[in-house]
C-alpha positions in Angstrom: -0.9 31.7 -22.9 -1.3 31.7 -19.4 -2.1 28.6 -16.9 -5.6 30.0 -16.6 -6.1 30.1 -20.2 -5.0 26.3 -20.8 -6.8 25.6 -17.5 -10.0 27.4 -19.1 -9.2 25.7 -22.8 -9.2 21.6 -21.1 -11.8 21.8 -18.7 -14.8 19.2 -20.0 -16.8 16.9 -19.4 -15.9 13.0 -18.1 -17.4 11.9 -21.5 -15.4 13.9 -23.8 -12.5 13.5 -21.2 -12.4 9.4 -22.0 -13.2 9.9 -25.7 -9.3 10.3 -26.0 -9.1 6.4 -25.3 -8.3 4.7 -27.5 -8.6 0.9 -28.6 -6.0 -1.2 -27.2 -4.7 1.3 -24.8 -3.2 1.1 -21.7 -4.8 3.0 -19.3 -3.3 3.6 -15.9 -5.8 4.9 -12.7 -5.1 6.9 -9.4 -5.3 4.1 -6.7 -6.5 3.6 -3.3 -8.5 6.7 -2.0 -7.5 8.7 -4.8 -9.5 7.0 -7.0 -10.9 8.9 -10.1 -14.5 7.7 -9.9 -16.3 10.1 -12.6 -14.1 9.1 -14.8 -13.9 5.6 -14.2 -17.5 5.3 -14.7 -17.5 7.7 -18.2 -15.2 5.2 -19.6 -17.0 2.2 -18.9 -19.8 4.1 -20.7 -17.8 4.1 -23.8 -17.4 0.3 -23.4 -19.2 -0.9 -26.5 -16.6 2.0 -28.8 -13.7 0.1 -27.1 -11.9 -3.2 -27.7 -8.9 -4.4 -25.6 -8.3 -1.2 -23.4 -6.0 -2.2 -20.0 -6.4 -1.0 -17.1 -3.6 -1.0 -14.7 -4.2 0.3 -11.4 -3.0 -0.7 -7.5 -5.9 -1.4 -4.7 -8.6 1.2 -5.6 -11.5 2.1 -3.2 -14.7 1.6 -4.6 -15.8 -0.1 -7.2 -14.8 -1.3 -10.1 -16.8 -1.3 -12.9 -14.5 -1.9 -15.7 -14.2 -5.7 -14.9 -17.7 -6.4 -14.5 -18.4 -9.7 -16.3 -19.6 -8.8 -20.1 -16.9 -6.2 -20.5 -14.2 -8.6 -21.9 -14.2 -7.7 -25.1 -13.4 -3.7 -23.9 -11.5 -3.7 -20.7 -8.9 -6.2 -18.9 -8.1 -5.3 -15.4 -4.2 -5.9 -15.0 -4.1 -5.5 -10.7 -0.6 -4.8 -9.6 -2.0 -5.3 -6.2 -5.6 -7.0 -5.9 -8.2 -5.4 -3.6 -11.5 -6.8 -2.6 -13.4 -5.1 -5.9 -11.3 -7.4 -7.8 -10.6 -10.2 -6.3 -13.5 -12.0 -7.8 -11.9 -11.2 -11.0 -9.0 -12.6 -10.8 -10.0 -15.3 -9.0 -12.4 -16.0 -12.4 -9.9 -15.7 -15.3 -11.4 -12.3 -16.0 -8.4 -9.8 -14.6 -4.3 -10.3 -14.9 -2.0 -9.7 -11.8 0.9 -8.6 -12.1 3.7 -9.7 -9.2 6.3 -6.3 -8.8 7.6 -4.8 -5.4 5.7 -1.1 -5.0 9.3 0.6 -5.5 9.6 -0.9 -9.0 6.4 0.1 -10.6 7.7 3.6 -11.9 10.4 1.6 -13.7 8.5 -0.9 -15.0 5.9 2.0 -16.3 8.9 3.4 -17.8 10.0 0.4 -19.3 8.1 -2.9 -19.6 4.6 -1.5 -19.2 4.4 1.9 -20.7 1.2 4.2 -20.2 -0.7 5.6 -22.5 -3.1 7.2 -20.6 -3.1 8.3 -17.2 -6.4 9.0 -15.4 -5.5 10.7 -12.3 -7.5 12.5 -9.0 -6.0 16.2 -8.2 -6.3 18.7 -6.1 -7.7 22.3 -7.6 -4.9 23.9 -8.9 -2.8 26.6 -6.6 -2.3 30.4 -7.9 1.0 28.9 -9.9 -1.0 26.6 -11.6 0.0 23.4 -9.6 -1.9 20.6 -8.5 -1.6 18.1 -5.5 -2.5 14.6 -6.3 -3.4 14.5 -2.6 -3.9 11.4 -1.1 -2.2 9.1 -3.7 1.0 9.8 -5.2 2.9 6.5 -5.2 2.1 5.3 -9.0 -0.2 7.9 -9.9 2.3 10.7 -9.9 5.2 8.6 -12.0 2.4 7.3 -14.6 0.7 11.2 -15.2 4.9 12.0 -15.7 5.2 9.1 -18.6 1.7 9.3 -20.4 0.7 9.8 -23.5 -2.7 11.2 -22.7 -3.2 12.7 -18.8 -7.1 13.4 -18.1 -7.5 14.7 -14.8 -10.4 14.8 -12.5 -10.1 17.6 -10.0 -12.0 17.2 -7.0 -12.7 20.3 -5.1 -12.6 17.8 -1.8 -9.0 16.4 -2.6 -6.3 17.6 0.1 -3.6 19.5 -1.1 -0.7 17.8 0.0 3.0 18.6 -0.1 6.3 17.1 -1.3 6.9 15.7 -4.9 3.2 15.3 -5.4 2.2 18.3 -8.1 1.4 18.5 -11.7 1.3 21.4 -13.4 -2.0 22.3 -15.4 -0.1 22.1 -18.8 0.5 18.5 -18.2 -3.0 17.9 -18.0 -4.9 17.2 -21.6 -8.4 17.0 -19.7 -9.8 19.0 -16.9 -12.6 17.4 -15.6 -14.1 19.3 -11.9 -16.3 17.4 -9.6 -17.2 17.8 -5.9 -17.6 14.8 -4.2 -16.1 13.3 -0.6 -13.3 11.1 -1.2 -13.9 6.9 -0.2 -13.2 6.5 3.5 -11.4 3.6 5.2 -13.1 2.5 8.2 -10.4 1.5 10.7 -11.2 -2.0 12.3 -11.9 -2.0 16.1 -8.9 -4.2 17.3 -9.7 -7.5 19.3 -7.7 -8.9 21.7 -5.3 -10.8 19.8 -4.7 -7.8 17.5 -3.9 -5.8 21.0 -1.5 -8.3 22.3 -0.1 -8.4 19.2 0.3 -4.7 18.9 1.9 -4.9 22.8 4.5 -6.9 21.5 5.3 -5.1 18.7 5.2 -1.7 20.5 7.4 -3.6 23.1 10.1 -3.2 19.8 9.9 0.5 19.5 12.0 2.7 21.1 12.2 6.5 21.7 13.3 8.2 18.4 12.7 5.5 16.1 10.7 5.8 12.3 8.1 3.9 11.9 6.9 2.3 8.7 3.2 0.5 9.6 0.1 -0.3 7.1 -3.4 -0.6 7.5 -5.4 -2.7 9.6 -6.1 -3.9 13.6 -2.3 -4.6 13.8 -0.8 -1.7 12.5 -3.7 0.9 14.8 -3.0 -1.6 17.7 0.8 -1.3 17.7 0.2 2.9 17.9 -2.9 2.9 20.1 0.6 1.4 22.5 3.4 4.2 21.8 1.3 7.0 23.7 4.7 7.0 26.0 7.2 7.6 23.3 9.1 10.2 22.5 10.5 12.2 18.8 9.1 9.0 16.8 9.2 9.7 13.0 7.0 8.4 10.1 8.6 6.8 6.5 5.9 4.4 5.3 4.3 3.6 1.8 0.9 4.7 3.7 -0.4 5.9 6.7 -4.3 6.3 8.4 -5.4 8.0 11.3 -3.3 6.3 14.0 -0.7 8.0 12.6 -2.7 11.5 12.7 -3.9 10.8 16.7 0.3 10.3 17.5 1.4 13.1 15.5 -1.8 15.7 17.2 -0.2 14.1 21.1 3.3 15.4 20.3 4.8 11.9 19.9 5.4 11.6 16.5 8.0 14.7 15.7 10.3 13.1 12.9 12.8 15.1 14.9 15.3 12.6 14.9 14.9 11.4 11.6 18.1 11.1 9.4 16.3 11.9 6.1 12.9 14.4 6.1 13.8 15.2 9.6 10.3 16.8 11.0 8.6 15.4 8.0 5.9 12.3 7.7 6.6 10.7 4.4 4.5 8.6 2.4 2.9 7.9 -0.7 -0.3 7.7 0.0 -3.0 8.2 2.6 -6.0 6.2 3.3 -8.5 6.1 5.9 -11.4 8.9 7.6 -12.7 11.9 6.6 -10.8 13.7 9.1 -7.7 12.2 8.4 -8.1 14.0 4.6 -8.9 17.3 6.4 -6.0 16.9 8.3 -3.0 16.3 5.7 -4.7 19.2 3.4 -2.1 22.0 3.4 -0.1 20.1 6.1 3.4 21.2 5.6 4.6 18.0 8.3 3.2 15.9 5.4 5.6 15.3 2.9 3.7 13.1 -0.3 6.4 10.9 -2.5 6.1 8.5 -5.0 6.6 4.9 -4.8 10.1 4.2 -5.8 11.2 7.0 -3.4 9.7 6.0 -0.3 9.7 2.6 -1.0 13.5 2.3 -2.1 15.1 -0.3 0.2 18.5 1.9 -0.3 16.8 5.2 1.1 14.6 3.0 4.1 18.1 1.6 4.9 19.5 5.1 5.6 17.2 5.9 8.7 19.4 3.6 10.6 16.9 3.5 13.5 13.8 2.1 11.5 11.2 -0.2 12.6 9.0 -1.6 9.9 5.8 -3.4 10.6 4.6 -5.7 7.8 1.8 -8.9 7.8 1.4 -12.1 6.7 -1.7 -14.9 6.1 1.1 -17.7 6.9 4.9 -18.6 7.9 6.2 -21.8 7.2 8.3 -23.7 9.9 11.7 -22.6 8.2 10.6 -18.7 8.0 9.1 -18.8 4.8 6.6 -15.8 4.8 3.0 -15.8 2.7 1.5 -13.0 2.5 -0.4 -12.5 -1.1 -2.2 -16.1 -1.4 -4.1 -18.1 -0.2 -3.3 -21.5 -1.3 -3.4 -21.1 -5.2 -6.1 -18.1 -4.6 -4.5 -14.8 -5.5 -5.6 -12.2 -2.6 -3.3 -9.6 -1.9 -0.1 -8.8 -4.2 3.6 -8.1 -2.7 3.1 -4.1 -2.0 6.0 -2.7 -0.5 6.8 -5.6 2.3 9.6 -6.9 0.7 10.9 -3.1 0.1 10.9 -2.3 3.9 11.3 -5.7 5.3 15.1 -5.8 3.2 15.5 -1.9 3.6 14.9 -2.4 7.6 17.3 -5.4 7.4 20.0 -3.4 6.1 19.6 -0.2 8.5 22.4 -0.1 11.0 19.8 -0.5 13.8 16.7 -2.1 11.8 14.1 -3.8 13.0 12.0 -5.4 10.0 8.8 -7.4 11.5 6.3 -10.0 10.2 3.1 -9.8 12.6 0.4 -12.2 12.2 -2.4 -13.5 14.5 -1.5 -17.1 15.2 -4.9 -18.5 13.7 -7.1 -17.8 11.1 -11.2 -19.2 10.4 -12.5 -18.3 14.0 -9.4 -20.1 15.4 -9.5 -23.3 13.7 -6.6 -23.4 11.3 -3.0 -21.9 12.3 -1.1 -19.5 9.9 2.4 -21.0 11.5 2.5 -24.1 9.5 4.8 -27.0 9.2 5.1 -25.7 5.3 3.0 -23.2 2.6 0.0 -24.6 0.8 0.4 -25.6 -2.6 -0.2 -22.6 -4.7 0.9 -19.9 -1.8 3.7 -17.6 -2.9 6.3 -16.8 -0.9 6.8 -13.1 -0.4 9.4 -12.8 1.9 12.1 -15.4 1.8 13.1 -17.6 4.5 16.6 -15.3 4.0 15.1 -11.8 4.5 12.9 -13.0 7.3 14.1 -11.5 11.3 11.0 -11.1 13.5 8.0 -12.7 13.7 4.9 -11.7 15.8 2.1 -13.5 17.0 -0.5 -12.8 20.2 2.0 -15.5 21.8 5.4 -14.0 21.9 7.8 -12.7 19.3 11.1 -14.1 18.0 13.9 -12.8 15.5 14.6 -15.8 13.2 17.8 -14.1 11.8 21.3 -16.0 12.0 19.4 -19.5 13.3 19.1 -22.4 11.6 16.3 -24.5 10.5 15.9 -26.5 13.3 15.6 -23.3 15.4 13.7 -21.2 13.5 11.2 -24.2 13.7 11.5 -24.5 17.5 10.6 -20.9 18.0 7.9 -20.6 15.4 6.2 -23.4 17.4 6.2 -21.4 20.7 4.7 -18.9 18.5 1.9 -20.9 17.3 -1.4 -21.3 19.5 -1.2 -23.8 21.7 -4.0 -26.0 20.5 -1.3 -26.5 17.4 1.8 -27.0 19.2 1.8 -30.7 19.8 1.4 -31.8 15.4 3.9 -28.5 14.7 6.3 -29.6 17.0 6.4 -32.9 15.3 6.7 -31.5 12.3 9.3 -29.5 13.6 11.4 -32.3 14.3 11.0 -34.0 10.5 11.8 -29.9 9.2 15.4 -29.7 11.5 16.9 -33.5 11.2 
């Protein structure tokens, strides 16, 4: 039997595709843009046949309509990194979230938290039978590997994309085709703090470095200031259309890369339209899982690496918050700690925490003389070497306390300076 014959033999419908969950499973989804939203909704149809069913997923565009409130009973959203359709759930009792560092979530799928059914977004398969799971491979790929039961919705609109990012057809235990555009990131417009932030940051980045940035006014505002470089390269978790305008202007190459020389790695990709166009069939693009780009050994090995992480506050010894909120959960760990240690470790590394230096329309600054109760600390006061505000930027490594809370005030906007600096002095005696 042939690929097109089992190809011919699974294809269904999303209703008999989810009919193979089962009662206490766990159930593991495609995140981000990759999101399998037929599906999704087919098994929340099956709710009232259901009891206990977990679904594990990381930040998933779009809704989310298996922890709407009255589903208890059926579904428990376990978040391994919380977006803004579930915040609200977590924040109410009614979704689990589960702390991990992005390059340890194949493992812990492999050991702690093993999948029984993987509901995945792919690509239409190539003449071998192969297809791309496009625009996020970071857990999606690993889980379809492990799982008991794989369903499969294949979207005639999902990029094919390169690198370890296929699954075979015979994997597959339901074929499910749809045709719809994929969810879009709009890319934020970047004020003038984010610029000046992204100025001093750029001011970091030399010609021939690899970049590892995320999503948001920071990370666009740092490229929208590396017009002027030269042979940059790309190894990130993720990447959005900044990424795309650099590589188009000829100065992102990966030509000096020590690992996927010419190549932009990631896991997944997240933003416009355009952007999916753009990595479909892109042979520069090289897809990954998690625990390959995200491995703080491998980021370590591009010796000239400059990784670009955020934060919602620093503490006055370097202490870095950046999934929290006081005791509100609001982000998760992602991969900062990955990159922000891998960076540390690279011969010529450059790990950064950039941050605007207030928050609530400028009334309440994120340097602080310590965390709020409740905020986790994500990066330690240990692994912590630059920090980046609007108002300079300063590499906290090898200094002590009293310092580090010296500089983090100079850091800080000015309307805060006078009550940190005092601070500052009870933090260093």
């Amino acid at each position: 039997m042939g690929w097109t014959d089992l190809w011919d033999a699974r294809r269904c419908s999303a209703a008999d595709a989810v009919a193979r969950v089962r009662s206490g499973d766990r159930v593991v989804l495609s995140s981000n843009a990759g999101a399998p939203l037929e599906l999704e909704a087919a098994l929340c149809a099956r709710a009232g046949a259901l009891e206990g069913v977990e679904v594990t997923s990381l930040l998933t565009l779009g809704g989310a309509p298996y922890a709407e409130p009255g589903l208890e009973r059926s579904f428990r959203a376990n978040c391994l990194f919380i977006g803004e359709n579930l915040r609200g759930a977590v924040a109410e009792g009614r979704a689990d979230f589960t702390p991990v560092f992005l390059s340890e979530i194949p493992r812990l799928f492999a050991t702690r938290l093993p999948v029984d059914v993987a509901v995945i977004q792919v690509s239409p398969p190539d003449a071998h039978g192969f297809c791309s799971l496009g625009v996020s491979v970071d857990v999606a790929l690993p889980a379809a590997r492990l799982a008991r039961t794989v369903l499969a919705e294949v979207n005639a609109r999902c990029p094919r994309t390169h690198g370890d990012a296929f699954l075979h057809v015979s994997r597959m235990d339901a074929i499910v085709e749809v045709d719809r555009p994929l969810p879009e990131h709009a890319p934020d417009a970047p004020d003038e703090v984010s610029r000046r932030i992204g100025e001093r940051v750029a001011a970091l980045v030399e010609d021939g470095d690899t970049l590892q940035l995320g999503i948001g006014a920071i990370p666009d505002a740092v490229l929208a200031c590396l017009d002027d470089r030269r042979d940059l390269g790309i190894h990130t978790e993720m990447f959005s259309d900044g990424v795309m305008r650099l590589a188009e202007r000829g100065v992102i190459t990966g030509d000096r890369k020590p690992l996927g020389r010419g190549k932009i790695v990631a896991s997944f990709v997240m933003g416009s339209e355009a952007l999916y166009r753009w990595v479909h069939d892109n042979p520069a693009i090289e897809m990954r899982p998690s625990d390959y780009t995200n491995d703080p050994v491998r980021v370590a090995q591009h010796d000239r690496i400059v990784c670009v992480n955020s934060a919602i506050s620093v503490d006055l010894t370097g202490q870095v918050n950046s999934d929290s909120i006081g005791r509100r959960l609001y982000s998760g760990i992602g991969g900062q700690v990955d990159f922000i240690r891998g960076a540390a470790r690279a011969a010529h590394g450059r790990p950064v925490i950039a941050l605007p230096s207030t928050a609530r329309g400028g009334s309440v600054s994120r340097i602080v003389p310590e965390l709020a109760p409740g905020a986790g600390v994500v990066t330690s006061r240990g692994d912590v070497h630059w920090v980046v505000t609007e108002h300079g930027a300063v590499d906290l490594w090898g200094r002590t306390v009293r310092e580090r809370a010296r500089a983090l005030v100079e850091l800080a906007h000015p309307r805060f300076r006078e009550e940190l600096a005092a601070a500052a002095d009870r933090v260093g005696r």
